[in-house]
ROTOR-960607 format. One record per residue (C-alpha): z, y, x; residue number from 1. Coordinates in nm, 3 decimals, decimal comma, padded with zeros to 5 digits. Layout:
<pt><Z>Z</Z><Y>Y</Y><X>X</X><pos>NUM</pos></pt>
...
This chain:
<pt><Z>14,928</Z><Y>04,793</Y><X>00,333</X><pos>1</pos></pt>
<pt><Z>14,927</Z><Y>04,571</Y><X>00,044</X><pos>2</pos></pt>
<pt><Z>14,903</Z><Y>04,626</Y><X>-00,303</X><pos>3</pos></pt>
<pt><Z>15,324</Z><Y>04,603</Y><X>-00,360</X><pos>4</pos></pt>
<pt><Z>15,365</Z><Y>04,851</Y><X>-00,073</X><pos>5</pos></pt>
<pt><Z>15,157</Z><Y>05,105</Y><X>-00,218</X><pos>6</pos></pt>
<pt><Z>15,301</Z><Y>05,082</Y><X>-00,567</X><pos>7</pos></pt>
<pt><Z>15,630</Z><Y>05,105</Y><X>-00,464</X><pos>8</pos></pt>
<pt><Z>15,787</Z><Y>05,448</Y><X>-00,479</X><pos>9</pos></pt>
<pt><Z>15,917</Z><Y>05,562</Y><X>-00,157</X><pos>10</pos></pt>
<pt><Z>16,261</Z><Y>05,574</Y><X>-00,120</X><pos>11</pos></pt>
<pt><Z>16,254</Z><Y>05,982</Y><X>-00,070</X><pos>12</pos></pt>
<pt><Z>16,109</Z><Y>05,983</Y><X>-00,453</X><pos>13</pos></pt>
<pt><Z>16,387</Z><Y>05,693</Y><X>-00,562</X><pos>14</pos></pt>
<pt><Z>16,640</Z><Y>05,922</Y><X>-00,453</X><pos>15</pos></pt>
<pt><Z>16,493</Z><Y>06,230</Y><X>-00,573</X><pos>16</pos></pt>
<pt><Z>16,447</Z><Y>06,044</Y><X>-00,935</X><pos>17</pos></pt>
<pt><Z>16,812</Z><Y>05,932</Y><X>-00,944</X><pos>18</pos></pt>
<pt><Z>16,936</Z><Y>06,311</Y><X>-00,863</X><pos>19</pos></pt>
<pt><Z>16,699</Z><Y>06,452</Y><X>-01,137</X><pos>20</pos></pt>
<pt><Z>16,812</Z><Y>06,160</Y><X>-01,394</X><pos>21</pos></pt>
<pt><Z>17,184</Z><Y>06,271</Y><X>-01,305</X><pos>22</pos></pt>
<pt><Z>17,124</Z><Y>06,620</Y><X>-01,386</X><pos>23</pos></pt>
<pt><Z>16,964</Z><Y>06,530</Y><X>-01,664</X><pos>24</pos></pt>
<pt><Z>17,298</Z><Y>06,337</Y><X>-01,799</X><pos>25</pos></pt>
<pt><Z>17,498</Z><Y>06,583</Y><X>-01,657</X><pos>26</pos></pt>
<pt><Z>17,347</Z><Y>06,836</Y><X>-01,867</X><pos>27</pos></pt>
<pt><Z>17,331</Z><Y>06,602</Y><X>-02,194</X><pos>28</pos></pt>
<pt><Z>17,729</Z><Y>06,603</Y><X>-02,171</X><pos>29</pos></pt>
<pt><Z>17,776</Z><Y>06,943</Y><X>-02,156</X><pos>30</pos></pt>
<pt><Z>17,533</Z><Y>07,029</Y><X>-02,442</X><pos>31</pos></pt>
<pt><Z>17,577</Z><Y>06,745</Y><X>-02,644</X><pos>32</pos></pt>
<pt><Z>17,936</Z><Y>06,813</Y><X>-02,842</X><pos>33</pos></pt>
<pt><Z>17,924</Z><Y>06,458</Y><X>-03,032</X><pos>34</pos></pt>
<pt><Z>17,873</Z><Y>06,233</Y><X>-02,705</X><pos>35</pos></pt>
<pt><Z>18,219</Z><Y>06,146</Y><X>-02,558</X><pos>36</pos></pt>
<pt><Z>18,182</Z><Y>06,036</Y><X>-02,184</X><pos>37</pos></pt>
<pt><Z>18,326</Z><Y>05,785</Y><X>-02,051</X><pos>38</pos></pt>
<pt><Z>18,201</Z><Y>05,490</Y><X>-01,811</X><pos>39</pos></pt>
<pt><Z>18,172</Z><Y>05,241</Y><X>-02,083</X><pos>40</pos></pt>
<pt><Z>17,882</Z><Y>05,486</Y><X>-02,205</X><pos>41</pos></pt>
<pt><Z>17,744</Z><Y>05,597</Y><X>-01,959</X><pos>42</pos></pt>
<pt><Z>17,645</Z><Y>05,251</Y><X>-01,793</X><pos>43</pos></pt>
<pt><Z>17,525</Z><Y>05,193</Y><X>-02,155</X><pos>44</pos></pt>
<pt><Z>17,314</Z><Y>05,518</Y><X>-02,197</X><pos>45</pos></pt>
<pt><Z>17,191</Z><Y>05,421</Y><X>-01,825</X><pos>46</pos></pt>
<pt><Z>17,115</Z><Y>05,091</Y><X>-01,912</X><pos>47</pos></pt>
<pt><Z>16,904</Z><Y>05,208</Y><X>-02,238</X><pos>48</pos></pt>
<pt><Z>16,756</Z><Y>05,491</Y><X>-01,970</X><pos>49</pos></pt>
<pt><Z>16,625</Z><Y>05,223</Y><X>-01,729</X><pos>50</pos></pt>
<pt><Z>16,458</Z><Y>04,973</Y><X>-02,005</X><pos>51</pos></pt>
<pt><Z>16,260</Z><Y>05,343</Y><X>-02,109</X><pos>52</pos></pt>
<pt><Z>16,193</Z><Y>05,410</Y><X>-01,714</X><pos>53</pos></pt>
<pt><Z>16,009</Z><Y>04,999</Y><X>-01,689</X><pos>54</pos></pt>
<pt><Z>15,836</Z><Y>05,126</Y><X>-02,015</X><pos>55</pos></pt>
<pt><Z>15,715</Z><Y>05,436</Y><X>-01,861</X><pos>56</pos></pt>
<pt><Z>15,590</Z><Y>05,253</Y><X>-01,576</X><pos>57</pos></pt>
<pt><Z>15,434</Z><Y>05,021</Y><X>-01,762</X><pos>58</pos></pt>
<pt><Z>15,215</Z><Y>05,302</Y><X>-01,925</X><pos>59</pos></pt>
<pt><Z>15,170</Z><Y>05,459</Y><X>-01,560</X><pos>60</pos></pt>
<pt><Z>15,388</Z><Y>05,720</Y><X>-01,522</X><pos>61</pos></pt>
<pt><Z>15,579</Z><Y>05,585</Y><X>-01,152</X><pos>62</pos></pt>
<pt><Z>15,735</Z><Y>05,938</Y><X>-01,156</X><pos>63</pos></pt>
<pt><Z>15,860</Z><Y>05,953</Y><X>-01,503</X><pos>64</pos></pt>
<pt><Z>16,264</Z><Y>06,152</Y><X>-01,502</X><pos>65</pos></pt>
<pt><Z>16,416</Z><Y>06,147</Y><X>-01,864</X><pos>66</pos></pt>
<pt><Z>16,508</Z><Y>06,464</Y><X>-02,029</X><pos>67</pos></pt>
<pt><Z>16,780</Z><Y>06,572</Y><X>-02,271</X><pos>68</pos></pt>
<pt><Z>16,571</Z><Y>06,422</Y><X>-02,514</X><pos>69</pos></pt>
<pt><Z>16,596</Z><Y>06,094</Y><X>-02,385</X><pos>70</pos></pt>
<pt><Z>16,894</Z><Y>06,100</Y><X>-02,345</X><pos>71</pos></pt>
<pt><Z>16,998</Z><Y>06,238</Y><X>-02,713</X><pos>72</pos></pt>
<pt><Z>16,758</Z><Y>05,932</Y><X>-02,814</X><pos>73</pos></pt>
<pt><Z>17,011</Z><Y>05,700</Y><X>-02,624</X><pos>74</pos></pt>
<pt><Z>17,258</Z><Y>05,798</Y><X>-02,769</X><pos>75</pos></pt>
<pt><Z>17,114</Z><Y>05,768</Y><X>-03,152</X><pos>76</pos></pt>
<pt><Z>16,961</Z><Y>05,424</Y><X>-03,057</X><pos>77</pos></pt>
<pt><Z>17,317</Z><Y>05,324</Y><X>-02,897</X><pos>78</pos></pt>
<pt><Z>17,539</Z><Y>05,512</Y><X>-03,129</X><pos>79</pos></pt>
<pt><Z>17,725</Z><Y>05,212</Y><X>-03,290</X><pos>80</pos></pt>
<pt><Z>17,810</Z><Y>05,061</Y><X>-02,911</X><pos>81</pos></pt>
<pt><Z>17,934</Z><Y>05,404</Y><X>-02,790</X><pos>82</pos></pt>
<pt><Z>18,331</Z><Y>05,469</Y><X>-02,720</X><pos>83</pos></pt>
<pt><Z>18,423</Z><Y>05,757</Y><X>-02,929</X><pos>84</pos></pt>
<pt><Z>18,628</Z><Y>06,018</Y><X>-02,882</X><pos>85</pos></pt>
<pt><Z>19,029</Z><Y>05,949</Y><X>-03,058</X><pos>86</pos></pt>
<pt><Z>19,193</Z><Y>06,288</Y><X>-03,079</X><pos>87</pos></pt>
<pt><Z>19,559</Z><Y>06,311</Y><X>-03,063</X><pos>88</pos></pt>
């Protein structure tokens, strides 16, 4: 094997990273009253979620799942972007 092929994340982890992540924004919605969800913000809090996961990479952590945290960071760093909700 070369280098790439043994710094590249099989795809059983890939998969099991992108499951975790969902969870992870699936549980942000519910507890998170002031995010509205729609797909407008989530490709945008995914986006944000992916430039962290390079960083975290960068600093060595292949495995590296974001938490609620992250994901309430998102939102604050992309609050101004974000679809809100209009009530009726």
């Amino acid at each position: 094997m070369n280098c790439d092929q043994n710094s590249a994340l099989s795809q059983k982890v890939q998969q099991r990273i992108r499951v975790a992540t969902i969870f992870a924004y699936s549980r942000f919605c519910r507890e998170c009253l002031a995010y509205h969800h729609t797909l407008a913000n989530y490709l945008m809090l995914m986006d944000w979620i992916d430039e962290r996961r390079i960083e975290m990479q960068a600093e060595g952590r292949r495995h590296w799942v974001p938490s609620m945290r992250d994901f309430e960071q998102a939102m604050r760093d992309c609050w101004d972007d974000l679809v809100k909700s209009q009530e009726f």
